[in-house]
C-alpha positions, 0 to 999 in steps of 0.5 A: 500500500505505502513507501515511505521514507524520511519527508516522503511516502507513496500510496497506490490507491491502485486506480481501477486499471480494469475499467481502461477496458470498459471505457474503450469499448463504451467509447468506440460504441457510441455514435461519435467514438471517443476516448478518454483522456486521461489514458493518455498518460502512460508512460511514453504519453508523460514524455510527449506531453512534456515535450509538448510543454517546450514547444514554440506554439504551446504558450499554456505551459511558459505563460502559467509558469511565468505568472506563478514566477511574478505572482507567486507572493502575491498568490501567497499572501492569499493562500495564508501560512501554513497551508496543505497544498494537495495538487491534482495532476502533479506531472513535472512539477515545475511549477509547483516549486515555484508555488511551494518556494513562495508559500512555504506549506506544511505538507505536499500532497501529489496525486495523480494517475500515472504513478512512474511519473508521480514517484520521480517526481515527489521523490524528487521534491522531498529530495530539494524541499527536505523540511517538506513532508512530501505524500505520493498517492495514485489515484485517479483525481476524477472521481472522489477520494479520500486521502492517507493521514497527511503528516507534518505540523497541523494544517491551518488550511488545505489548499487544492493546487490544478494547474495547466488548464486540465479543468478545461478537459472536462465539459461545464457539467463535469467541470462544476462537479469536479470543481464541488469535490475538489472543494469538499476535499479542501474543506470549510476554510479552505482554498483552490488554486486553478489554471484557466486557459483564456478564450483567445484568437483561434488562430493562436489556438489552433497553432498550439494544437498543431504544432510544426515538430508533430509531437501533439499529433504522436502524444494523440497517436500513443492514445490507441498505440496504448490500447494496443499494448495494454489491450492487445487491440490492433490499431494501425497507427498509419490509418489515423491522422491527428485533427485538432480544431478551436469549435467558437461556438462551443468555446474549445478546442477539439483533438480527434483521430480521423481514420484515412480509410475504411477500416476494422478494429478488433479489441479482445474479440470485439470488432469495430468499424470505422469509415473513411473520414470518421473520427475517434474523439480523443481530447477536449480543452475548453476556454474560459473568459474569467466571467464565465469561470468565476460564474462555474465556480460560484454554481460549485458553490465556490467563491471566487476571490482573486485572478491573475493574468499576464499582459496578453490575457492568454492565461489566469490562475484562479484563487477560489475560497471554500466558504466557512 
């Protein structure tokens, strides 16, 4: 269950590896066929994503870290001393230091379901924060979880950390939910610290969907190159292309895998067709103007309190409070 050493220890939650099956074969029987993203990230999936991340036509990844680099104290006055910070989707933590070097918490919760990563990384952060008790867990942070005892001085307050705009993966229904265990989880007087990615030029949107080195098209491909390593499906990679679009209307971007020719695809004994010019609906990232997400976190039943942004208006970081 745990591994613990001095600062830091690891809990596997075990997520419920099984139901990768059941999603794609729910996924792929439906009208519009879809997958899940949060199967992106296996192993090779964390490698593409962070090379994403450097990519010119990214701007998501710099403008959030810059903004968490020139508004961390600010940030930290907010927050308050003393806080628990608990992060969804803990990934490189890159900016994350930045956070923790700015607010000093008591505690360190890294959650996340791609436990390869999870452990480099917090051990990681134990090793550079040694004063930081550092608690690992693998779970999948969408659904509600309960989490291990966290060590180290009493908490004044706990503090749910979801940086990079992941909160737009989800549609407003699922989001505002999300947003109401997130807050359940912090607790009566405690606090959420979001990433927003900001409506914008679709042509910007667009160009960071679609990056000229290709690597959003292969981190989009690992997708089904996953399901046939994990499920023994028979994808052929050669027969999708990646596709990725700003919807205005909808207000986000949609990533598809687009199938080049008609085809069938065999998962443990079930068969499914696609045709020529069908898609496989991998990825939304839905768009925010600040209104529209300070109105989803009221309907959470949470009260928005600050927002930051950079001079472009590309990107916010929300700090929403958990009423008493």
């Amino acid at each position: 269950m745990g591994q613990s050493s001095a600062g830091y220890s690891f809990h596997d939650l075990h997520p419920d590896t099984s139901r990768f099956l059941d999603d794609v074969i729910d996924g792929l029987s439906r009208p519009q066929k879809a997958l899940l993203p949060k199967y992106f990230y296996d192993a090779r999936g964390c490698e593409l994503f962070e090379a994403i991340c450097g990519v010119p036509e990214y701007y998501l990844t710099r403008t959030e870290t810059a903004l968490m680099r020139d508004q961390g104290g600010e940030m930290a006055r907010h927050l308050g001393p003393r806080c628990a910070v608990i992060e969804y989707g803990s990934g490189s933590a890159s900016k994350t230091r930045l956070l923790i070097e700015a607010l000093d918490p008591v505690a360190y919760v890294a959650i996340d379901i791609a436990g390869g990563q999870l452990r480099e990384t917090a051990a990681g952060l134990a090793r550079d924060f040694p004063g930081l008790p550092v608690l690992a867990v693998c779970a999948d942070y969408s659904r509600p979880l309960a989490l291990p005892e966290i060590g180290g001085p009493a908490a004044r307050r706990r503090i749910v950390y979801f940086p990079g705009s992941t909160i737009g993966n989800f549609t407003v229904a699922e989001a505002s939910d999300f947003l109401g265990n997130a807050g359940r989880l912090a607790g009566a007087g405690g606090g959420l610290l979001i990433g927003v990615d900001l409506k914008k030029d679709a042509a910007l949107l667009d160009a960071a969907y679609n990056d000229a080195q290709g690597i959003t098209a292969e981190f989009n491909l690992n997708l089904i190159a996953r399901v046939n390593r994990e499920l023994g499906a028979d994808f052929d990679l050669s027969a999708f292309r990646h596709s990725a679009f700003y919807d205005a209307a909808l207000g986000r971007i949609e990533m598809h895998l687009v199938s080049l020719r008609q085809q069938a695809v065999t998962i443990r004994g079930r068969r499914f067709r696609l045709r020529a010019g069908e898609t496989i609906h991998t990825e939304n990232s839905c768009k925010y103007s600040v209104c529209e997400f300070q109105d989803l976190a009221r309907s959470a039943g949470l009260e928005p309190v600050e927002c930051w942004m950079d001079a472009e208006q590309l990107f916010s970081v929300h700090y929403l409070a958990v009423p008493q």
